[in-house]
N, C-alpha and C positions, 0 to 999 in steps of 0.2 A: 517562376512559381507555378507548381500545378492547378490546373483551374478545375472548378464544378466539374464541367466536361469531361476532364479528362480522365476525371476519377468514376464515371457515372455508371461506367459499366466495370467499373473490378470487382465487386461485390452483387455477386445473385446471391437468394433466400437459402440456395443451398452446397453456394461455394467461394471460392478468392480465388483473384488471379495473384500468383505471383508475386509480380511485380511490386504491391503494397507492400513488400517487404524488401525489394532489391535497388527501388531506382530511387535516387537522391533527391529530386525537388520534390515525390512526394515523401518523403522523409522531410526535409525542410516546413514542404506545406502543412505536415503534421505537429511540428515544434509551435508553427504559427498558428494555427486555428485550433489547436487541440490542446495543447499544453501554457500557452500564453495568452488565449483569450478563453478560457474557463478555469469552472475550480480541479486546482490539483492537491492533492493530501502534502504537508508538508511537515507533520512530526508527530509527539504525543507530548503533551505539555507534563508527562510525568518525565521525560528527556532532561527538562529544566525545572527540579523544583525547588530551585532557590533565584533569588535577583542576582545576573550578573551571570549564568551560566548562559550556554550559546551555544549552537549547531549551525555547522555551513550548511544550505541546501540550495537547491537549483527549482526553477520556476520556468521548463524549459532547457530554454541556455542564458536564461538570465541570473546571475547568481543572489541569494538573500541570505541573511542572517535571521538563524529563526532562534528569539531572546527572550528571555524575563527581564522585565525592566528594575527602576529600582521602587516602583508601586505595587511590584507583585504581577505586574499585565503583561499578557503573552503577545507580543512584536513577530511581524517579519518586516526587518527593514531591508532597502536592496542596498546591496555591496558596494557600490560606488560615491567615492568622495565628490562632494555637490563643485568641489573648485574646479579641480584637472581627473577627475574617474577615477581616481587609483583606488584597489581595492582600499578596506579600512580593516576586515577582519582576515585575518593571515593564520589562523589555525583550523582545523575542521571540526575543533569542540574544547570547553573550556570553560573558567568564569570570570570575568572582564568587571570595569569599575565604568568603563567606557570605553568608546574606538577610537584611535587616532589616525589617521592616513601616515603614512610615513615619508612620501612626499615632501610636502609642504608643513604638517605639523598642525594642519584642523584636529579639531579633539569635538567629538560627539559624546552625548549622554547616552544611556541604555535604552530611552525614548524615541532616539533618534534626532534630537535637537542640538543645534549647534552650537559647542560650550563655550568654545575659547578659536581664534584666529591669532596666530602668531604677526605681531609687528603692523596690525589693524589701522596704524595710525595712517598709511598709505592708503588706506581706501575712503572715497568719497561719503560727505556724513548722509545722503539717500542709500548708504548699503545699510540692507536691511537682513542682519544674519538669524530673525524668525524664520527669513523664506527660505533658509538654506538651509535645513534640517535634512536628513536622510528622508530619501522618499518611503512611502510605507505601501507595502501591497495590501491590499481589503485580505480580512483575514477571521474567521472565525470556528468555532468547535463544537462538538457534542461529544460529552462526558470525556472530555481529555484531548481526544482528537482534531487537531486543527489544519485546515485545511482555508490554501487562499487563492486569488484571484488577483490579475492585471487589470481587468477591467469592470470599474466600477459601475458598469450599468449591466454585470450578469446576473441573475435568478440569485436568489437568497441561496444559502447553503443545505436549509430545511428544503426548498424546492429541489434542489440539485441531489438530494438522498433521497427523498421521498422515505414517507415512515417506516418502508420495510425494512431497510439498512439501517437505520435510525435504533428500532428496536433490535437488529442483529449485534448494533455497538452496543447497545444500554444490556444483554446479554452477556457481551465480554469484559465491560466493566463491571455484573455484577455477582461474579465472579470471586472479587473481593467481599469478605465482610464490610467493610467502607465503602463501596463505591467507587474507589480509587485506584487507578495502577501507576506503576513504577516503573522507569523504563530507563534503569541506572545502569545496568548490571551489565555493559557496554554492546557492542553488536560486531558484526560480522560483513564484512565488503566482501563484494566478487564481481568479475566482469568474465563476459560469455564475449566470442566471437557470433553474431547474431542478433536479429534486432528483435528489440522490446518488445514486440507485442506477440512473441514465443512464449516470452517468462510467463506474459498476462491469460494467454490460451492454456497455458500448461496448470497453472495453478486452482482452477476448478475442473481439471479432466480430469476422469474419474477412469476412464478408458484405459488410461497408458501404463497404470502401477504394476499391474502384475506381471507387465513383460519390465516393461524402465529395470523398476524396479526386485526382484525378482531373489537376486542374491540376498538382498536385505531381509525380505522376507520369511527367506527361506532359513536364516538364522533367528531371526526372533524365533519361527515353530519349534526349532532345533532345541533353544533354549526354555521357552516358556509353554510351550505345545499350542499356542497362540496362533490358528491359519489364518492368516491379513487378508489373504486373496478370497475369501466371504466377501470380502468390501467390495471387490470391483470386476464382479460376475454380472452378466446380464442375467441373471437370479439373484440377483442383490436386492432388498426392499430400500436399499440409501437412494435420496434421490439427488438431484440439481435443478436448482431454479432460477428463472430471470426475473430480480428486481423492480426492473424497467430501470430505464435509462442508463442501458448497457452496464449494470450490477448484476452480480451473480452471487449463488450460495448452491453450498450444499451441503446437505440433511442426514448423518447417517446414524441419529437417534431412532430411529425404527429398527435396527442392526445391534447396536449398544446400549440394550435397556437403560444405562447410568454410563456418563461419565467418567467415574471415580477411576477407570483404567487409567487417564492423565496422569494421577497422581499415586497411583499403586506404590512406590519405591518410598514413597514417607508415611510405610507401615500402618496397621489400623487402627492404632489409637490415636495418632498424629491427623487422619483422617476420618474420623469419627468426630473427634474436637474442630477439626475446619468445618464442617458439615451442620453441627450442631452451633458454630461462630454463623454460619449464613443465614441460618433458620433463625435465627434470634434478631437479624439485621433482615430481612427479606420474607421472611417468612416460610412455609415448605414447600405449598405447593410454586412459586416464585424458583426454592431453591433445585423441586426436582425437576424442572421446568431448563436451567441454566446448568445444571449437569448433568443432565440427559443430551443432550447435543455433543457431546462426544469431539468428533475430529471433525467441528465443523473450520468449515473454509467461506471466506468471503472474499470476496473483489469489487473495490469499489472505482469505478472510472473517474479516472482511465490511469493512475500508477500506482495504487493501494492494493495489497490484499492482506488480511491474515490468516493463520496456520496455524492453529494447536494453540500455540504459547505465543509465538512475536509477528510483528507484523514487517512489511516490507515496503520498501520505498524503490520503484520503478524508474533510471534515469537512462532516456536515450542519449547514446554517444555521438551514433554515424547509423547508417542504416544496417549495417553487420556489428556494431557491436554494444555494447549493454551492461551497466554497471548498476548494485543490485544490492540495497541495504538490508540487514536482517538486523532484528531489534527486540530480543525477548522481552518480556513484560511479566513484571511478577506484581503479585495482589498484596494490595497495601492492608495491612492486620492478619493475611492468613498467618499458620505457624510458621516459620522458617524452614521445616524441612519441607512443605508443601513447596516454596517457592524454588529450595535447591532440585527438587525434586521436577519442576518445573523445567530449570535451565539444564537438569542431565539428561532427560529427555529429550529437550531441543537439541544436544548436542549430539545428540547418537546419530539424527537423520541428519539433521543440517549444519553442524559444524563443521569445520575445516579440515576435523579427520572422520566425520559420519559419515555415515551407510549410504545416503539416499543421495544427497543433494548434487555431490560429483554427475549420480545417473544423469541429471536431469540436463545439468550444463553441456554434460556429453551429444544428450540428444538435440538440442537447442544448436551446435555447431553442426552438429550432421543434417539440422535442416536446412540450415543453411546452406549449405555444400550442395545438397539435393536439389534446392531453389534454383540452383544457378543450372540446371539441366529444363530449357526451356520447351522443348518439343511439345511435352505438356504440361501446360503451364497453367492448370488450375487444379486446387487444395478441393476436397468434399467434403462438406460438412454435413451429412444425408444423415448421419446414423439418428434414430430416433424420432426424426422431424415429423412423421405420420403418427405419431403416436403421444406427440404432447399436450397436457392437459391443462386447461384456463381456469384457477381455482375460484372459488367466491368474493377474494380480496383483490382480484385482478393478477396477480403473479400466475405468472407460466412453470409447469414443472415437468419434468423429464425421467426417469430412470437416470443413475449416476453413471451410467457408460455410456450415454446417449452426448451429443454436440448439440445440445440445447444451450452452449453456456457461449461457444464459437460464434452460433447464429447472432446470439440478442448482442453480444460484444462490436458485432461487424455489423449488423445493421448502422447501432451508434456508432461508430467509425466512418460508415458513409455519410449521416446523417448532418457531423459535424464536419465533416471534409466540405459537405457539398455547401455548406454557408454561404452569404454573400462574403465577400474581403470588403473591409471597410474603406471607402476614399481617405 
């Protein structure tokens, strides 16, 4: 396992070596101190909103079930039968009455408690089947979002967002007239040759669009007289900022007076009535507040981010390769064409036959390829760093073509590599 040491010098203020992304025990050492001993995002409790629905998800490379019980309360219980490990949930979504290992034929509750033991009478009357309930990983949310942890003696989940993310969610929840989103309307899997922490650079650079992506763009103007590449000029007023604690955003309501381009395609009376539905629930200045943010982008550490409409779940494979949930979110009470109008949107750039999202997977394997030419063997992440600015609330901000978003993510990345390992 990769020690303190050995990781102490791959990360200067204003580069990476390589390596962080090629060699295998610190990939391992990242599974182990990064993703199994802190919080990692694990769904959106609008995934499940009845008792008895269920999503496979991983905590690392440990597997969990992330559940509504039958009290209504959001579970992640871990995947292994308390007898002999065998998995218990065998689909990757669904809604269940309980789990049963197939095994031996334990039968669990949707609490994780253990219901029934086939043929019990062989066991000694000190078996005590309270203690053998599915383990439960610490687990908790803000406004829908849950997110959990291995280890029960880490920071509160409040500590671990700090309030600027905090309010960046309580923004995309309100969104809706209720308060509420949806996140039925199924999603999207992909796996990149490449490792994960590509997906997580890429999705707050602001830098890469107008080349990545270029043909897409160049069809939207064609189409709507719409130039995108406004957005991602070093004369752009959009910026990028760091959260602290290796969280990112960025900001390109200084660029998009309003919003409401999201939802252009569900016509203006259809938008005029969602508009006038949030102002009645939130109030105006609140609503022109939450749709003025535009094409904001968050990333929360270290395997969340969202995008416009859905959010995404980060899951390392190996150290090349990368599997990569996509999960639109529609607003609970808006009208129904806002929300279709929501997922054909999502689907232009990041579906299975969009514009955009191929570019990115493309370039994600080309880094990879590139990695492996070691002569020189360190990444820069210079652009901007002289020139960003410490606001009054503590967050750092950047210009949106600047790698302010690289630095703050890889500093955390050393920060928590460099931990002690526990005896």
């Amino acid at each position: 396992m990769a020690s303190a040491a050995d990781i102490s010098g791959l990360v200067e203020p204003e580069r990476v070596h390589g390596s962080v992304y090629l060699d295998d025990e610190i990939f391992e050492a990242e599974l182990d101190r990064i993703f199994e001993r802190h919080w990692v995002f694990i769904g959106h409790a609008g995934e499940i909103p009845e008792p008895g629905d269920y999503r496979q998800r991983w905590i690392g490379r440990q597997p969990v079930i992330f559940v509504r019980d039958q009290q209504g309360e959001v579970r992640v219980l871990m995947n292994r039968c308390m007898h002999r490990a065998n998995a218990v949930c065998h689909q990757e979504r669904g809604n269940a009455k309980g789990f049963t290992c197939p095994y031996h034929g334990w039968r669990y509750r949707l609490d994780g408690a253990l219901a029934a033991v086939p043929y019990a009478d062989r066991y000694p009357e000190q078996f005590d089947r309270r203690e053998l309930g599915l383990r439960k990983a610490r687990s908790e949310g803000h406004r829908g979002f849950i997110f959990a942890t291995l280890n029960l003696d880490d920071v509160s989940l409040a500590e671990h967002l700090g309030a600027h993310v905090m309010a960046e969610l309580d923004d995309i929840a309100d969104l809706s007239p209720e308060g509420e989103l949806l996140a039925t309307a199924g999603a999207h899997r992909l796996r990149y040759a490449g490792n994960w922490k590509l997906q997580v650079e890429n999705v707050i650079d602001g830098y890469h669009a107008n080349f990545a992506h270029r043909s897409h763009y160049d069809n939207v103007k064609a189409r709507t007289g719409f130039d995108m590449t406004e957005l991602g000029t070093s004369a752009s007023p959009a910026t990028v900022s760091d959260l602290g604690n290796g969280h990112c955003s960025w900001d390109s309501s200084a660029l998009l007076a309003r919003g409401t381009r999201s939802f252009s395609q569900a016509g203006a009376d259809v938008q005029q009535a969602y508009e006038k539905s949030l102002v009645a629930a939130h109030g105006q200045e609140r609503v022109d507040q939450v749709l003025g943010k535009g094409g904001t982008h968050l990333y929360i550490w270290p395997n969340f981010s969202y995008v416009g409409a859905h959010f995404r779940i980060f899951q390392p494979i190996a150290p090349a390769e990368t599997q990569v949930q996509l999960v639109p979110l529609t607003l609970k009470g808006a009208p129904p064409e806002v929300n279709r109008s929501r997922l054909r949107m999502h689907e232009v750039f990041y579906g299975p036959a969009g514009n955009g999202q191929a570019d990115d997977l493309e370039i994600f394997e080309r880094n990879q390829i590139g990695l492996a030419a070691s002569l020189a063997p360190w990444s820069l992440l210079t652009r901007g760093a002289h020139l960003e600015q410490r606001r009054n609330d503590g967050t750092v901000t950047g210009q949106i073509t600047d790698e302010l978003p690289n630095r703050a993510i890889f500093r955390k990345w050393a920060e928590v590599m460099a931990e002690p390992v526990p005896a």
